[in-house]
N, C-alpha and C positions, 0 to 999 in steps of 0.2 A: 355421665355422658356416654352415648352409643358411638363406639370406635367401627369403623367399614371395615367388614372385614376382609373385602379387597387390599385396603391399603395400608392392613398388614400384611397380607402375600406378598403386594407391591414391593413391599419395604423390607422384608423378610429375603427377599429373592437379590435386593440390591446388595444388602447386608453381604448375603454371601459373593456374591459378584465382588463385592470392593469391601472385603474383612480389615483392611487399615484403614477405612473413611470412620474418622470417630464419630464427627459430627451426622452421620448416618445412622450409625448406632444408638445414638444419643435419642435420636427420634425414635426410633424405634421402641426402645427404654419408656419414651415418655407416651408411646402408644400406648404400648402392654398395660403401662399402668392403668392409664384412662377406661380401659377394657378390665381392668382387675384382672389382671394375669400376673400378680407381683412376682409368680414363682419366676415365670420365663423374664419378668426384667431385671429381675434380681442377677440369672444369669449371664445376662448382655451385660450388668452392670460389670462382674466378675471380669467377662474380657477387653472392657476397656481397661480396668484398673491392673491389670496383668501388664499392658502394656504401657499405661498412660499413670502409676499409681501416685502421683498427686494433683489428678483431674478433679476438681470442687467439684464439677456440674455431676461427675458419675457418684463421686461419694457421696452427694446431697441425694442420688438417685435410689443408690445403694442404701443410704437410709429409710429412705423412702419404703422403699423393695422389701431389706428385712421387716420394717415394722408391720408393713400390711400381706407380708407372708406370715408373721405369725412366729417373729424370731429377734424376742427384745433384745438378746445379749447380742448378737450381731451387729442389731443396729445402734444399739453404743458404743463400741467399737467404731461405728463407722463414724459418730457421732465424735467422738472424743478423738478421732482423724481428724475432721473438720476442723475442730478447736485448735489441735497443735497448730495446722495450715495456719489458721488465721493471726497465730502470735511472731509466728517464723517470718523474715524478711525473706522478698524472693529473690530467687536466684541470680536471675536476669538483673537484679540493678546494682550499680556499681556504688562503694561505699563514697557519703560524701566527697571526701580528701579528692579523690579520683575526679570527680568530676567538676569539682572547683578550681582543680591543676596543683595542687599539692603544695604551693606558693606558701615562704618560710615567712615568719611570724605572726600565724596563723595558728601554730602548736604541729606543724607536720613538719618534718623535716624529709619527707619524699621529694624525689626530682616531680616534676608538672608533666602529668600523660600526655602526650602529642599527637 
C-alpha cells in the first residue's frame, strides 16, 4: 500500500504538537508501517509504551515493528507481553463478591459495597 507522504508530515507534525495524544501516535505507528518504515514505528511504538506500558494496540504494533525491522528476539518479547496481558484479569474490574454486594451465605462474609 502507497502511504501519502503528506499525511505523514501531517501527522508527524500533530504528533509533536499533542506528544500525549496516544491515539495519534497509534496512527502514525500504523502509517509507518503501511510505508515500511518499521524502524521509525517501532520507535513511536517505544513511547507509547513508556508511557502507556500495558497498551495491546502498541505491543501488537511493537511486534509488528521488531519483526519487520529485522529484530526476532524483541519481537518475542513483545510477544510473550501480549500473552501475559491476555491471562491477567484487568484492572479496572472489581472482583465478583464486590459487585454482587458481598451478601452472607454466599461463602463471603464482607459487608455489601454501597
Amino acid at each position: 500500500m502507497t502511504v501519502d507522504v503528506e499525511e505523514l508530515k501531517v501527522l508527524r507534525r500533530a504528533v509533536a504538537a499533542a506528544p500525549g495524544d496516544v491515539d495519534l501516535r497509534l496512527r502514525l505507528i500504523a502509517r509507518f508501517l503501511e510505508a515500511e518504515r518499521p524502524q521509525d514505528a517501532w520507535h513511536q511504538c517505544i513511547r507509547v509504551l513508556n508511557q502507556e506500558p500495558l497498551n495491546v494496540e502498541a505491543l501488537r504494533l511493537a511486534h509488528q515493528a521488531a519483526t519487520e525491522a529485522g529484530s526476532p528476539r524483541r519481537a518475542e518479547e513483545y510477544a510473550e507481553r501480549l500473552a501475559e496481558l491476555a491471562v491477567q484479569p484487568r484492572p479496572e474490574r472489581a472482583p465478583l463478591r464486590l459487585i454482587r454486594g458481598g451478601r452472607k451465605g454466599n461463602g463471603d462474609s464482607s459487608p455489601p459495597v454501597r
